[in-house]
Jmol script that loads the backbone (N, CA, C; Angstrom):
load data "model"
ATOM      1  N   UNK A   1     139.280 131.861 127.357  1.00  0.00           N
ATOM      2  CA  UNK A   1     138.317 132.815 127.866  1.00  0.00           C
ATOM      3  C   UNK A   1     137.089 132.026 128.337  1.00  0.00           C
ATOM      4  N   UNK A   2     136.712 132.238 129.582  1.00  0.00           N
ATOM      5  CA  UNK A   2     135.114 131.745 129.826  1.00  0.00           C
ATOM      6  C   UNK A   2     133.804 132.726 130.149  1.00  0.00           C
ATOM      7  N   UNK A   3     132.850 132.050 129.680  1.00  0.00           N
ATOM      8  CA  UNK A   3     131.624 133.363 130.155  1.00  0.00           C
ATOM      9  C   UNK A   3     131.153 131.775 130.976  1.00  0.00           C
ATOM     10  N   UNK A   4     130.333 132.993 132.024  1.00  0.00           N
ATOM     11  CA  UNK A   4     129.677 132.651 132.921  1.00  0.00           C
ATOM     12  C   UNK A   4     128.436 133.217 132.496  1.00  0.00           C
ATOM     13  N   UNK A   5     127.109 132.064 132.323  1.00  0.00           N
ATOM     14  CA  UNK A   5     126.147 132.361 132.022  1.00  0.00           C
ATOM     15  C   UNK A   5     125.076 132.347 132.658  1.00  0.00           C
ATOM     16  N   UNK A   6     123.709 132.526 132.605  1.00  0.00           N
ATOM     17  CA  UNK A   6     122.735 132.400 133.112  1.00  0.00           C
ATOM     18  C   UNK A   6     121.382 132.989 132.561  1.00  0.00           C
ATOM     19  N   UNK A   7     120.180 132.522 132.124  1.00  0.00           N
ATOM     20  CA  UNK A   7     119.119 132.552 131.936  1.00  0.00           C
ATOM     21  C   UNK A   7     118.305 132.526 132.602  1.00  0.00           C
ATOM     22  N   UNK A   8     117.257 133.730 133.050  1.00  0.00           N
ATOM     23  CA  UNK A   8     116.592 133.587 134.231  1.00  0.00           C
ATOM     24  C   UNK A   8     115.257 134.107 133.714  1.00  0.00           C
ATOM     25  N   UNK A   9     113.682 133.691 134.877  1.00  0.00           N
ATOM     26  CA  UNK A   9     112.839 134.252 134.648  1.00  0.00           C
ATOM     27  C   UNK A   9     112.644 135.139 135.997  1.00  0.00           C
ATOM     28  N   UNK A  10     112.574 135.903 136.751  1.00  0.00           N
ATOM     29  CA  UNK A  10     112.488 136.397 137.684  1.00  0.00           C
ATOM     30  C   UNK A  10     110.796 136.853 138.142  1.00  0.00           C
ATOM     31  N   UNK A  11     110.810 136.743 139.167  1.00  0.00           N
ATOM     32  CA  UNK A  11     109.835 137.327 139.792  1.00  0.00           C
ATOM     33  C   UNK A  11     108.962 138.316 139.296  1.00  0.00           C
ATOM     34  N   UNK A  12     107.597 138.483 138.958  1.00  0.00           N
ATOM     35  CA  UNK A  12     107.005 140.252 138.156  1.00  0.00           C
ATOM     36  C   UNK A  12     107.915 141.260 139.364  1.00  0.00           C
ATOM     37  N   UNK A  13     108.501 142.357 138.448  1.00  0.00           N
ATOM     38  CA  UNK A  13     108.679 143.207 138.859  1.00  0.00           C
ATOM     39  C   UNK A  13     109.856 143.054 140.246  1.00  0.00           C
ATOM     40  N   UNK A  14     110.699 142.345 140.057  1.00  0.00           N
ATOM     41  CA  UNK A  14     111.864 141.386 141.231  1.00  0.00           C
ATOM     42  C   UNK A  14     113.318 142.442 140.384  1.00  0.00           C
ATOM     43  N   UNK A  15     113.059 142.982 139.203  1.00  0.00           N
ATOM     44  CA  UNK A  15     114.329 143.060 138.643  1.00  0.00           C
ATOM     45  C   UNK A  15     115.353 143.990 139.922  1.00  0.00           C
ATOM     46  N   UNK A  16     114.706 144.936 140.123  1.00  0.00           N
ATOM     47  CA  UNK A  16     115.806 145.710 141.136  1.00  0.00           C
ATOM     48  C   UNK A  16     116.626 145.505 142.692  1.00  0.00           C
ATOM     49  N   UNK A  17     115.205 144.261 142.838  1.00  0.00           N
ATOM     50  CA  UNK A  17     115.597 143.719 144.151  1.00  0.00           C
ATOM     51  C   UNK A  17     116.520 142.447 143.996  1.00  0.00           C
ATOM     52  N   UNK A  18     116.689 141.636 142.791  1.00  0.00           N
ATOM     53  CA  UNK A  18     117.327 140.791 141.454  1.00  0.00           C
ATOM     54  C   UNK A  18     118.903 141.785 141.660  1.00  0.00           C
ATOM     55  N   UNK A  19     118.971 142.410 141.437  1.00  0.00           N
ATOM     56  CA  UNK A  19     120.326 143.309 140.910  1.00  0.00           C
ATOM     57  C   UNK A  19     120.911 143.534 142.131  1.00  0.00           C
ATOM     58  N   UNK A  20     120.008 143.938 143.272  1.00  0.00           N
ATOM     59  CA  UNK A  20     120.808 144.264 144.255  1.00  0.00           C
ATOM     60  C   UNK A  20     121.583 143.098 145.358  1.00  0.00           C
ATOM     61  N   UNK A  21     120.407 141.904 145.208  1.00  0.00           N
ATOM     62  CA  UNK A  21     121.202 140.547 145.505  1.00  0.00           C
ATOM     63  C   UNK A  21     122.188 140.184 144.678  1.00  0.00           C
ATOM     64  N   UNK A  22     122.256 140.452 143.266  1.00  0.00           N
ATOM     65  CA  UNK A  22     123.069 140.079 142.357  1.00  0.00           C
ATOM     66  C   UNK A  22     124.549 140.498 142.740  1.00  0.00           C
ATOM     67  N   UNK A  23     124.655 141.648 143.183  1.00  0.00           N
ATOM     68  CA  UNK A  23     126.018 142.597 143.438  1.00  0.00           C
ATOM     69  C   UNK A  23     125.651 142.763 145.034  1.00  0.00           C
ATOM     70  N   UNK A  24     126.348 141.889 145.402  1.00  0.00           N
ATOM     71  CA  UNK A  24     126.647 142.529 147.489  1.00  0.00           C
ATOM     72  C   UNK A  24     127.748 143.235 147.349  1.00  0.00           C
ATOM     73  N   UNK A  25     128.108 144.003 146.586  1.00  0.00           N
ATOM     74  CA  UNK A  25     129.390 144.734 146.358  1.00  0.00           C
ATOM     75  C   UNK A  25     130.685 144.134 146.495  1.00  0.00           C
ATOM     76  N   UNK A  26     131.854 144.965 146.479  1.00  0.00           N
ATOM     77  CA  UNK A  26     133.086 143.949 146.361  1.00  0.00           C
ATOM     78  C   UNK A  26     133.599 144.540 145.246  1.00  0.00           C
ATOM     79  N   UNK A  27     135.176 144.134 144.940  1.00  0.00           N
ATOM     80  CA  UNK A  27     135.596 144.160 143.827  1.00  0.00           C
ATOM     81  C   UNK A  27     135.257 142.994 142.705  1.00  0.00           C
ATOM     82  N   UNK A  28     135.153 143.153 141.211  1.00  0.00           N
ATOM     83  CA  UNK A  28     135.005 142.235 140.383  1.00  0.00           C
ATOM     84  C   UNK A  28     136.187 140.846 140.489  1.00  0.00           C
ATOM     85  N   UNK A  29     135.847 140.140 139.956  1.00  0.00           N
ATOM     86  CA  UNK A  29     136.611 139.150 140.050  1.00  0.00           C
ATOM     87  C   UNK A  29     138.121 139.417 139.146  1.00  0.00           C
ATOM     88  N   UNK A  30     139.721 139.217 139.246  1.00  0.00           N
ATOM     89  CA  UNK A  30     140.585 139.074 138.286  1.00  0.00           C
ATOM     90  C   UNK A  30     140.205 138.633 137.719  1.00  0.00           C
ATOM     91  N   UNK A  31     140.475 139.381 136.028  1.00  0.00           N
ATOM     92  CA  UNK A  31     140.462 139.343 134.783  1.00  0.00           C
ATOM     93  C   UNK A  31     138.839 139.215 134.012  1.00  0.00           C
ATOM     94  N   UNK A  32     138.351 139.930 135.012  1.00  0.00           N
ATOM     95  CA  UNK A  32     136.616 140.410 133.898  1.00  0.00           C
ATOM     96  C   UNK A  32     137.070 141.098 133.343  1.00  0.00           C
ATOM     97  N   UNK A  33     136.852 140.732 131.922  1.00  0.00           N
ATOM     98  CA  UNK A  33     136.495 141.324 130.796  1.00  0.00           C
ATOM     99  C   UNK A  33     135.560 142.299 130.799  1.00  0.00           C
ATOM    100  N   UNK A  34     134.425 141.998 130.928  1.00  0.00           N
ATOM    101  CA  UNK A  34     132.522 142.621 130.958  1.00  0.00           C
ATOM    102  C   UNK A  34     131.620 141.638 131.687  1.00  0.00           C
ATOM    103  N   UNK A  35     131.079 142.251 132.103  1.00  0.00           N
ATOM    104  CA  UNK A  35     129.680 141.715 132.820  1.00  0.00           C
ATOM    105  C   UNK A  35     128.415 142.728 132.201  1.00  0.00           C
ATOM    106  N   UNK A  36     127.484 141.481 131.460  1.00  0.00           N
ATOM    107  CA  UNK A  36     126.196 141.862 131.458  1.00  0.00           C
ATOM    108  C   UNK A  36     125.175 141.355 132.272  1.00  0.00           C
ATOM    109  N   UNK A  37     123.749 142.195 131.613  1.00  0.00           N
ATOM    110  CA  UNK A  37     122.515 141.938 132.192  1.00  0.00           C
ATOM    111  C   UNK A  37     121.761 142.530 130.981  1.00  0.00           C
ATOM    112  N   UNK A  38     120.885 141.706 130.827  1.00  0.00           N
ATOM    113  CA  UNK A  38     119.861 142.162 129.368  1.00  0.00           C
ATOM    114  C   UNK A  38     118.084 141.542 129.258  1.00  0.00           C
ATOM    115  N   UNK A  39     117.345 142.216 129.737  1.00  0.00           N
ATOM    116  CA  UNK A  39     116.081 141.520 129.534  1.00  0.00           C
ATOM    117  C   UNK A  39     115.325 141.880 128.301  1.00  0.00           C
ATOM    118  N   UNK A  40     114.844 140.569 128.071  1.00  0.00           N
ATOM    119  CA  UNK A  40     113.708 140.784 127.032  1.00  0.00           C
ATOM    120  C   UNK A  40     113.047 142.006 125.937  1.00  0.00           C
ATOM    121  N   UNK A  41     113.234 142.060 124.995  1.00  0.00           N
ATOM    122  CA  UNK A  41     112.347 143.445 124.706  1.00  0.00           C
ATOM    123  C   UNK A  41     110.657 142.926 125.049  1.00  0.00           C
ATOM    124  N   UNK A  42     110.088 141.797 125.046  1.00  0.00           N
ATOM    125  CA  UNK A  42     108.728 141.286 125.110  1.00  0.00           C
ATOM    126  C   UNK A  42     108.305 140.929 126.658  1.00  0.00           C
ATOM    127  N   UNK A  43     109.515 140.687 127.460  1.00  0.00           N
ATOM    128  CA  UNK A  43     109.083 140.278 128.978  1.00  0.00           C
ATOM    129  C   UNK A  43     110.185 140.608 129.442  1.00  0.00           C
ATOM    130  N   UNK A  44     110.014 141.921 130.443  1.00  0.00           N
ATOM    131  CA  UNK A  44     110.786 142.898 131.634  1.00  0.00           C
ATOM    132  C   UNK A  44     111.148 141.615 132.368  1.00  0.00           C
ATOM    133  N   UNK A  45     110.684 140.665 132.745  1.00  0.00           N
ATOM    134  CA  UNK A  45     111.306 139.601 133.779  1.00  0.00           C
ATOM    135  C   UNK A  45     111.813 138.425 133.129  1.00  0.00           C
ATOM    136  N   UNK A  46     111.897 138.214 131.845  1.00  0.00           N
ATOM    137  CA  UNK A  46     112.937 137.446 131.303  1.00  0.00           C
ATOM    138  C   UNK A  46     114.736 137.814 131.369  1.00  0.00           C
ATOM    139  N   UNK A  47     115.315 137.698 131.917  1.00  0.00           N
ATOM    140  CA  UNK A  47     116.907 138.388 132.092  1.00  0.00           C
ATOM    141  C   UNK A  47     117.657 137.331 132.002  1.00  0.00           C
ATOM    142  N   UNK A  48     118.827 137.290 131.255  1.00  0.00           N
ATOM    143  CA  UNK A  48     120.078 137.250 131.217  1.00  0.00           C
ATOM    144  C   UNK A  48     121.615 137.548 131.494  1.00  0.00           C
ATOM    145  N   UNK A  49     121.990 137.092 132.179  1.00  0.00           N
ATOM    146  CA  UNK A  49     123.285 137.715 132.605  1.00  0.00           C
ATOM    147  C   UNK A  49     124.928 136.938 132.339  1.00  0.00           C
ATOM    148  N   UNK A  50     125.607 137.612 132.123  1.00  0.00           N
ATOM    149  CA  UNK A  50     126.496 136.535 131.570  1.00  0.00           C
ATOM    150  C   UNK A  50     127.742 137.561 131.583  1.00  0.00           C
ATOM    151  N   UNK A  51     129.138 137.189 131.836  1.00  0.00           N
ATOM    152  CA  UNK A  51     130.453 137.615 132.388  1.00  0.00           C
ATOM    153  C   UNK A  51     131.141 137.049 131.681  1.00  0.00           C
ATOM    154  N   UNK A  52     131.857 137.700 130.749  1.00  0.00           N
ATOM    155  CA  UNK A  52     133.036 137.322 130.002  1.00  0.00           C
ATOM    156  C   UNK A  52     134.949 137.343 130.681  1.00  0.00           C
ATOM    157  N   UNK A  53     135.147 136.135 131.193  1.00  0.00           N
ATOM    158  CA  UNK A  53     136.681 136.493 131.461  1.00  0.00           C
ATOM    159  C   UNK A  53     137.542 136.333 131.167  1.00  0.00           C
ATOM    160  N   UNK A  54     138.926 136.640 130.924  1.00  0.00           N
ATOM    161  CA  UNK A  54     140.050 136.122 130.258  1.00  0.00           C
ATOM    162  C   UNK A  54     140.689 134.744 131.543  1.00  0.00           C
ATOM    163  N   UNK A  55     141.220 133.881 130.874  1.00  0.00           N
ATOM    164  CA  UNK A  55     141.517 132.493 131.509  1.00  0.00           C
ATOM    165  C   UNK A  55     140.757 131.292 131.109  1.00  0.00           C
ATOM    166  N   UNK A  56     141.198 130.159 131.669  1.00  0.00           N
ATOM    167  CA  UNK A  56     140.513 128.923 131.115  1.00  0.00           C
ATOM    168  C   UNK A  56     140.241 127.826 131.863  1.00  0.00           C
ATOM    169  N   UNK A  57     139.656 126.468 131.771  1.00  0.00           N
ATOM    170  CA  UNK A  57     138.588 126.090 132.528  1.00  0.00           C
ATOM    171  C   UNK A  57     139.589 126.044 133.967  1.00  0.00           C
ATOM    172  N   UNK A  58     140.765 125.921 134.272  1.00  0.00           N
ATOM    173  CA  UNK A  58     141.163 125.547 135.533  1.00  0.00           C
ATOM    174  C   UNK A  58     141.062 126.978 136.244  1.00  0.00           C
ATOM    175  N   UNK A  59     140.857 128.212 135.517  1.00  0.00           N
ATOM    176  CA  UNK A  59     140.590 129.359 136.335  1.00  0.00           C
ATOM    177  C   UNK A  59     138.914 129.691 136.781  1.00  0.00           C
ATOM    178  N   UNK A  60     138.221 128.370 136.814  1.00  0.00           N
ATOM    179  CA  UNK A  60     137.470 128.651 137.030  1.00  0.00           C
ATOM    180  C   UNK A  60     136.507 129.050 138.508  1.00  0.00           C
ATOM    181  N   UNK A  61     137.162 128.122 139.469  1.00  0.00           N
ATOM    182  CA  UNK A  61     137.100 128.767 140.943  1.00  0.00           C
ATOM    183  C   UNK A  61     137.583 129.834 141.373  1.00  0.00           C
ATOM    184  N   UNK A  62     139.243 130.746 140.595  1.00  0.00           N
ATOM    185  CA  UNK A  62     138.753 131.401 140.760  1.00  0.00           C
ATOM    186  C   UNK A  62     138.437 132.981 140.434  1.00  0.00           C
ATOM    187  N   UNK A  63     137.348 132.944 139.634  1.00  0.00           N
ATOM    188  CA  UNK A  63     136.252 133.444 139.081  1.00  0.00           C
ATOM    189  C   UNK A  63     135.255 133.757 140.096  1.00  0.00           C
ATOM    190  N   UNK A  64     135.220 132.189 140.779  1.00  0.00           N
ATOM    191  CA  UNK A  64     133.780 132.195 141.623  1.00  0.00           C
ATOM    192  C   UNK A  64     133.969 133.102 143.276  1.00  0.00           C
ATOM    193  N   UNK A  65     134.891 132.975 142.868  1.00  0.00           N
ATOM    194  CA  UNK A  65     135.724 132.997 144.484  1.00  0.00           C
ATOM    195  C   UNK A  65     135.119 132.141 145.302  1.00  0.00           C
ATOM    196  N   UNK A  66     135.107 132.703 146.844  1.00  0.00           N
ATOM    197  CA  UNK A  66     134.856 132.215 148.177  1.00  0.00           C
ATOM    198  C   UNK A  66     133.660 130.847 148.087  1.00  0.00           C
ATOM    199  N   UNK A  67     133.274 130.033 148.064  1.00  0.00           N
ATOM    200  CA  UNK A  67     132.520 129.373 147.984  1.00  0.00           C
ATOM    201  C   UNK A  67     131.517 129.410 148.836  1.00  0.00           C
ATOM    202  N   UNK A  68     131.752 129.877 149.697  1.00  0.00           N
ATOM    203  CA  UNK A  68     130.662 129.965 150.716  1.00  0.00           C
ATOM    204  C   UNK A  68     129.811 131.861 150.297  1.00  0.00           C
ATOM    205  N   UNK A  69     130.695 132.326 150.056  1.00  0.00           N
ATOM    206  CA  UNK A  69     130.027 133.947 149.870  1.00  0.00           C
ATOM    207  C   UNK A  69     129.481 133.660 148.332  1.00  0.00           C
ATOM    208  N   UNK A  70     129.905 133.100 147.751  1.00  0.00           N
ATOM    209  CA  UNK A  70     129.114 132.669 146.643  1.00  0.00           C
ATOM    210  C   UNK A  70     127.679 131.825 146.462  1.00  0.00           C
ATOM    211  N   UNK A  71     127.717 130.844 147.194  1.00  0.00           N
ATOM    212  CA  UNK A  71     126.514 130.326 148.159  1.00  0.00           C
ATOM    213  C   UNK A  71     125.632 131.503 148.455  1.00  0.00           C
ATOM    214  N   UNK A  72     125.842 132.200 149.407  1.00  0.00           N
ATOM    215  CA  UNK A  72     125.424 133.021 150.055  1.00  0.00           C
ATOM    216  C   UNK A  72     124.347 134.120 148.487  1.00  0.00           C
ATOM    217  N   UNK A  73     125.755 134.362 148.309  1.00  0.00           N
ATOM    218  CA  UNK A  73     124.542 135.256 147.240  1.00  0.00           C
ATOM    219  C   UNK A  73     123.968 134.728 145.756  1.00  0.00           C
ATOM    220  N   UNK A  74     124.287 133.339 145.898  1.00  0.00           N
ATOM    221  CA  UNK A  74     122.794 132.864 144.843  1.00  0.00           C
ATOM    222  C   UNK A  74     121.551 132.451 145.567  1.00  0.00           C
ATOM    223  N   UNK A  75     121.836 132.188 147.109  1.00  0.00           N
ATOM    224  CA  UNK A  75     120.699 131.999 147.765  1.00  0.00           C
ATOM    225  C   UNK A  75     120.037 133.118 147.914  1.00  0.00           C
ATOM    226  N   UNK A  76     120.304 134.546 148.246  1.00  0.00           N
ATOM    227  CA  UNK A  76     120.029 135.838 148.475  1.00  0.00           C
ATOM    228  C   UNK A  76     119.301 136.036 146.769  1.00  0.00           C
ATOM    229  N   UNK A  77     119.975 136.070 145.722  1.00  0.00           N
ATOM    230  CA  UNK A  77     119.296 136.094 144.108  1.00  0.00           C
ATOM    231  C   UNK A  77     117.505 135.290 144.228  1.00  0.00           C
ATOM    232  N   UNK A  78     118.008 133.758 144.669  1.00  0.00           N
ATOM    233  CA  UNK A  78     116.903 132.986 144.646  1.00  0.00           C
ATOM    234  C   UNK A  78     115.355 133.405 144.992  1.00  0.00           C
ATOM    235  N   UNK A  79     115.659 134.165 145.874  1.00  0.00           N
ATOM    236  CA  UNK A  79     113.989 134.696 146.716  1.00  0.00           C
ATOM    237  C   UNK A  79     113.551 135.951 145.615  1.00  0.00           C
ATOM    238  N   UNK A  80     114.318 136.253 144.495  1.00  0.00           N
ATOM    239  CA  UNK A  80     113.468 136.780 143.424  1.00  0.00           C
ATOM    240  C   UNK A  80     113.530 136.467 141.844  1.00  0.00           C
ATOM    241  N   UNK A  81     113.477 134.765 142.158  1.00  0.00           N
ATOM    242  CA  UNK A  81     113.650 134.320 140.678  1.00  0.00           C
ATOM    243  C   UNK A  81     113.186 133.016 140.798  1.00  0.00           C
ATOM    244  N   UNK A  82     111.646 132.861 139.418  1.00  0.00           N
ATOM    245  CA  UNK A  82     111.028 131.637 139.211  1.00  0.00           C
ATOM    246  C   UNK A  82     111.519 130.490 139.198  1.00  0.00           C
ATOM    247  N   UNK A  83     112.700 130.638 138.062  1.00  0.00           N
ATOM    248  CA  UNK A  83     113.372 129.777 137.681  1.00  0.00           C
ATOM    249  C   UNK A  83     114.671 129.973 136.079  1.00  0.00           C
ATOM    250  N   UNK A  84     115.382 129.271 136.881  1.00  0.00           N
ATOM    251  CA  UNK A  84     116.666 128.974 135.722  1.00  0.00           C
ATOM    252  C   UNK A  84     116.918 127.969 135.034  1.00  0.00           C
ATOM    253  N   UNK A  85     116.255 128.146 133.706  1.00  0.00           N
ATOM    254  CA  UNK A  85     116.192 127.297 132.717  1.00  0.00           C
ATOM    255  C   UNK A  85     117.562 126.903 131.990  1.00  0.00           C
ATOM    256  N   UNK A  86     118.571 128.062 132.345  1.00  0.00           N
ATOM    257  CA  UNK A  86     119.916 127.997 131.330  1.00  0.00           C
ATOM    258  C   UNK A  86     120.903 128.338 132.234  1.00  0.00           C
ATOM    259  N   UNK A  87     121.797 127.590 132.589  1.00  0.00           N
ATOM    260  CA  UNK A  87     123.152 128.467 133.569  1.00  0.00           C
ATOM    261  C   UNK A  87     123.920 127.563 133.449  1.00  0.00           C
ATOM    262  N   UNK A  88     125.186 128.267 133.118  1.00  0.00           N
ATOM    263  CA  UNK A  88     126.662 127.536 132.824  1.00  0.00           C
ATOM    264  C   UNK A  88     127.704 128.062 133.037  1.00  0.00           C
ATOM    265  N   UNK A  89     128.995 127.537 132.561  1.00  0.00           N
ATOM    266  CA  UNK A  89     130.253 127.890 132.850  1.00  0.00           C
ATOM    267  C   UNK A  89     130.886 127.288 130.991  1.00  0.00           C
ATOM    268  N   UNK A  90     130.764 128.292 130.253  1.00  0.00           N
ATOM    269  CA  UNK A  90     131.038 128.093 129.218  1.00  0.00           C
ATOM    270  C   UNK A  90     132.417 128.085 128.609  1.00  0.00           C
ATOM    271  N   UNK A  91     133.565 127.592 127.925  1.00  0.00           N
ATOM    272  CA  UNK A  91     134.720 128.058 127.646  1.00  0.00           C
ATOM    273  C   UNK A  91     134.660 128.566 125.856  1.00  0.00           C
ATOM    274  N   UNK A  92     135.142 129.748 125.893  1.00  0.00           N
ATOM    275  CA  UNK A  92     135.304 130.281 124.595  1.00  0.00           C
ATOM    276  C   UNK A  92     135.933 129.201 123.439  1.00  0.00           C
ATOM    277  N   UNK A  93     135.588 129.064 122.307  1.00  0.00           N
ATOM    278  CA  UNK A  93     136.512 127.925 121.466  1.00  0.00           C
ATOM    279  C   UNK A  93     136.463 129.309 120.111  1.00  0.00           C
ATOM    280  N   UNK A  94     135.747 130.066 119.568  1.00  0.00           N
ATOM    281  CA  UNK A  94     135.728 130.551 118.370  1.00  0.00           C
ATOM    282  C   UNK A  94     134.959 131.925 118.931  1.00  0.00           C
ATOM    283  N   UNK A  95     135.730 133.210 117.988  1.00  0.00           N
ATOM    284  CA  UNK A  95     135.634 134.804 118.390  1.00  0.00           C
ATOM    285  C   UNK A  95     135.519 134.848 117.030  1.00  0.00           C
ATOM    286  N   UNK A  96     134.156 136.043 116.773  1.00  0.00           N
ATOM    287  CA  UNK A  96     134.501 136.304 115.515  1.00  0.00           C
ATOM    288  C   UNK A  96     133.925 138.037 115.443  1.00  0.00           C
ATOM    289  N   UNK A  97     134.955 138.461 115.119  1.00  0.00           N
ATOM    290  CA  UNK A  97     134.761 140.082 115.125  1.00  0.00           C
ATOM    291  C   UNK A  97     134.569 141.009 113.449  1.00  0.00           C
ATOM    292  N   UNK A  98     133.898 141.939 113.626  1.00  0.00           N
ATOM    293  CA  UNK A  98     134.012 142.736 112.179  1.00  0.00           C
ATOM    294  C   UNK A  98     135.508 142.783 111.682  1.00  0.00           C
TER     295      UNK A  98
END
end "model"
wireframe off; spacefill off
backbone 0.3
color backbone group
C-alpha cells in the first residue's frame, strides 16, 4: 500500500482556490483507497493532504498518471501555496487497527 503525502502552508485564505487546482476533475486514480485533506485546528492555512492506495512502490507512476497533466496541476496548486515543508511517496510497512 502507498500514501501519497504532502504538507502544505498555503496562501491566507488560498484554501478554495487550493482545492480547486487540487482536483481538475477526472476520474481517481486505480486502486484509491481514500483521499484526504485536513487543516489545522490553530491555522486554516496549514493543510495536509495525503491518498492512501492499494499497490506497491513499482505502482507508483501509475498513481501519478500522465506526467505532464500532473506537472500541469502542481504548477496550477503552486500559485496558492507558501511552501512545502513535507511531501512524499510513502510505502505502507505496519497497519494497526482496533
Amino acid at each position: 500500500m502507498l500514501v501519497f503525502f504532502s504538507g502544505r502552508r498555503l496562501k491566507p485564505g488560498a484554501w478554495e482556490q487550493f482545492r480547486r487546482a487540487w482536483d481538475p476533475g477526472g476520474d481517481l486514480p486505480e486502486g484509491t483507497v481514500a483521499i484526504y485533506h485536513a487543516r489545522n485546528l490553530k491555522d486554516p492555512d496549514e493543510v495536509i493532504s495525503f491518498g492512501i492506495f492499494d499497490g506497491g512502490p513499482e505502482d507508483r507512476s501509475s498513481v501519478r498518471g500522465d506526467e505532464q497533466e500532473e506537472l500541469r496541476r502542481q504548477d496550477a496548486m503552486a500559485a496558492f501555496v507558501e511552501n512545502v515543508p513535507l511531501e512524499g511517496v510513502y510505502e505502507v510497512i505496519e497497519e494497526i487497527r482496533p
